[in-house]
C-alpha positions as CSV (number, residue, x, y, z in Angstrom):
1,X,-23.5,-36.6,61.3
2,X,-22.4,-38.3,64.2
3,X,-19.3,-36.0,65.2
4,X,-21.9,-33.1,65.0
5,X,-24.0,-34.8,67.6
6,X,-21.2,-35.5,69.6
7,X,-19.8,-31.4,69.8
8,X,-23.3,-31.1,70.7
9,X,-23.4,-33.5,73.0
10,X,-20.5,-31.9,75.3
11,X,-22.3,-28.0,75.3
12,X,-24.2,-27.8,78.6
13,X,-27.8,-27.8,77.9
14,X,-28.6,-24.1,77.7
15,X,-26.0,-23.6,75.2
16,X,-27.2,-26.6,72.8
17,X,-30.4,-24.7,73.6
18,X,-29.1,-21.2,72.4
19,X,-27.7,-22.6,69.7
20,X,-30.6,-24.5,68.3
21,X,-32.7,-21.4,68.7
22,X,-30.4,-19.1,66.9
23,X,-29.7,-22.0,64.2
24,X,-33.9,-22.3,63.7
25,X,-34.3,-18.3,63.8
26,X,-31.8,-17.9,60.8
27,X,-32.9,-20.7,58.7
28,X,-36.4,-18.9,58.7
29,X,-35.2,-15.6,58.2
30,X,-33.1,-16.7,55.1
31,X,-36.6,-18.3,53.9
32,X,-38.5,-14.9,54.2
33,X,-35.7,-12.9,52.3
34,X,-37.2,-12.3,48.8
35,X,-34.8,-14.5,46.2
36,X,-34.4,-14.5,42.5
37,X,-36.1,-18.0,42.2
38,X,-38.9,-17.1,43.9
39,X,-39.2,-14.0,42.0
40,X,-39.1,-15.8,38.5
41,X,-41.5,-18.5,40.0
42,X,-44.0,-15.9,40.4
43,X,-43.5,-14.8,36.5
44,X,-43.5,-18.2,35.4
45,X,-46.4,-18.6,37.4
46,X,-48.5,-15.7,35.9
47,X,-47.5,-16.6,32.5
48,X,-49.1,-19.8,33.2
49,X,-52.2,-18.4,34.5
50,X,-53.0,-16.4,31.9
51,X,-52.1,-19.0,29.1
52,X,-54.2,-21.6,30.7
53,X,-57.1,-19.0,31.2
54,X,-56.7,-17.9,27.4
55,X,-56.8,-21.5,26.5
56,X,-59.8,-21.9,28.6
57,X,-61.4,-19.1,27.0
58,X,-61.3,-20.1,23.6
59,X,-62.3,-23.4,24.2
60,X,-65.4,-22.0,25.8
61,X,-66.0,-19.2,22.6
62,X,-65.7,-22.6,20.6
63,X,-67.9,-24.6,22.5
64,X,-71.0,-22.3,22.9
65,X,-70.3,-22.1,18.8
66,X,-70.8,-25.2,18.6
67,X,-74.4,-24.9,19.3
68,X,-75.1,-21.0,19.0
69,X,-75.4,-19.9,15.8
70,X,-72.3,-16.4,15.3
71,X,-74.4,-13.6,15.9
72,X,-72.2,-11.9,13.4
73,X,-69.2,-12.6,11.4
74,X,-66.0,-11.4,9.4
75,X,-68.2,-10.7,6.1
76,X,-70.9,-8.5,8.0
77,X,-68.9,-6.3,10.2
78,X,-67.2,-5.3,7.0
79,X,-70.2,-5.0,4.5
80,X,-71.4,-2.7,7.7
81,X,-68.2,-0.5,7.8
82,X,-68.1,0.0,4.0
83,X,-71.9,0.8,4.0
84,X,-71.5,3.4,7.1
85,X,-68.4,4.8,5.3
86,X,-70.6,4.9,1.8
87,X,-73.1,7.2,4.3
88,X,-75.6,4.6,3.7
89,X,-77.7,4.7,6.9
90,X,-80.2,2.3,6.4
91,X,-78.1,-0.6,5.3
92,X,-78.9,-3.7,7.5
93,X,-78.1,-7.4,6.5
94,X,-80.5,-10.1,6.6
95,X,-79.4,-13.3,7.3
96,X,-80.9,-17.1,7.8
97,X,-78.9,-19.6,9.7
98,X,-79.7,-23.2,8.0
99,X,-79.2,-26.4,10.1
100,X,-76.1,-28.3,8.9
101,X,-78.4,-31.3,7.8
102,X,-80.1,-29.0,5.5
103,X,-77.4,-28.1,3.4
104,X,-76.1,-29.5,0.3
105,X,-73.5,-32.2,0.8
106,X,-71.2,-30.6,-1.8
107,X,-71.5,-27.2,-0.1
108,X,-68.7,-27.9,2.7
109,X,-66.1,-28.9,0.1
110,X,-66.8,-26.2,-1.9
111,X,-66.1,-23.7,0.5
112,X,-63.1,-24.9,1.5
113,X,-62.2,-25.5,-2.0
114,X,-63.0,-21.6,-2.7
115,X,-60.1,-20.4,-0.5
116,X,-57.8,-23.5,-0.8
117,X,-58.0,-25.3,-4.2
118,X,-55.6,-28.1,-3.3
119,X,-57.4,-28.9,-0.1
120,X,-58.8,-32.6,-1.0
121,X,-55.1,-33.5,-2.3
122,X,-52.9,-32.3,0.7
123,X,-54.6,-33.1,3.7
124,X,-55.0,-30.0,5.4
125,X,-51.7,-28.2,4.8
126,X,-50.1,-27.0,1.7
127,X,-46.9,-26.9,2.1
128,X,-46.3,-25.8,-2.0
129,X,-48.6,-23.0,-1.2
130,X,-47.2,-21.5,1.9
131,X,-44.0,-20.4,0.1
């Protein structure tokens, strides 16, 4: 921008001096007015947060269950609500966690098999089944 510099050039100093000063003092109060971009970065942002911090957190659930044995699970919760809604009071579950080298090597398969039937012949995902 040389013809700029040379307009500036001819202004006696105090004016180039004015002029810089009132040029500086609107660029930063155009920065501190509140924009729309700014305003959607900040819900981006959040969104973010708390995706990343759900993500983290059920890494971490999975993790410790990894080498915690589930204190309780799907099964027990509802055997105890259908014995507290029977009135039975005295109901409790007993319960023996076995180490995974202790278990039958046809167990694993067998559970999976007993909700998915097709498992060993699609892979993971049956696509037949979902429809």
């Amino acid at each position: 921008m040389p013809g700029r510099n040379r307009r500036m050039c001819g202004l006696n100093a105090r004016r180039r001096s004015d002029l810089c000063n009132a040029y500086f003092h609107a660029m930063l109060s155009q920065q501190n007015k509140p924009t729309r971009k700014s305003w959607l970065r900040r819900v981006f942002r959040v969104i973010f947060i708390v995706l990343v911090a759900w993500l983290a957190l059920t890494w971490l659930v999975v993790l410790v269950l990894r080498f915690v044995p589930p204190p309780t699970s799907a099964y027990m919760i509802e055997s105890k609500l259908a014995a507290w809604h029977a009135g039975k009071d005295n109901f409790s579950i007993h319960y023996h966690w076995v180490p995974w080298a202790n278990v039958a090597s046809a167990l694993p398969i067998s559970l999976i098999a007993s909700e998915d039937q097709k498992f060993p012949f699609h892979h993971g995902f049956d696509v037949q089944g979902d429809r």
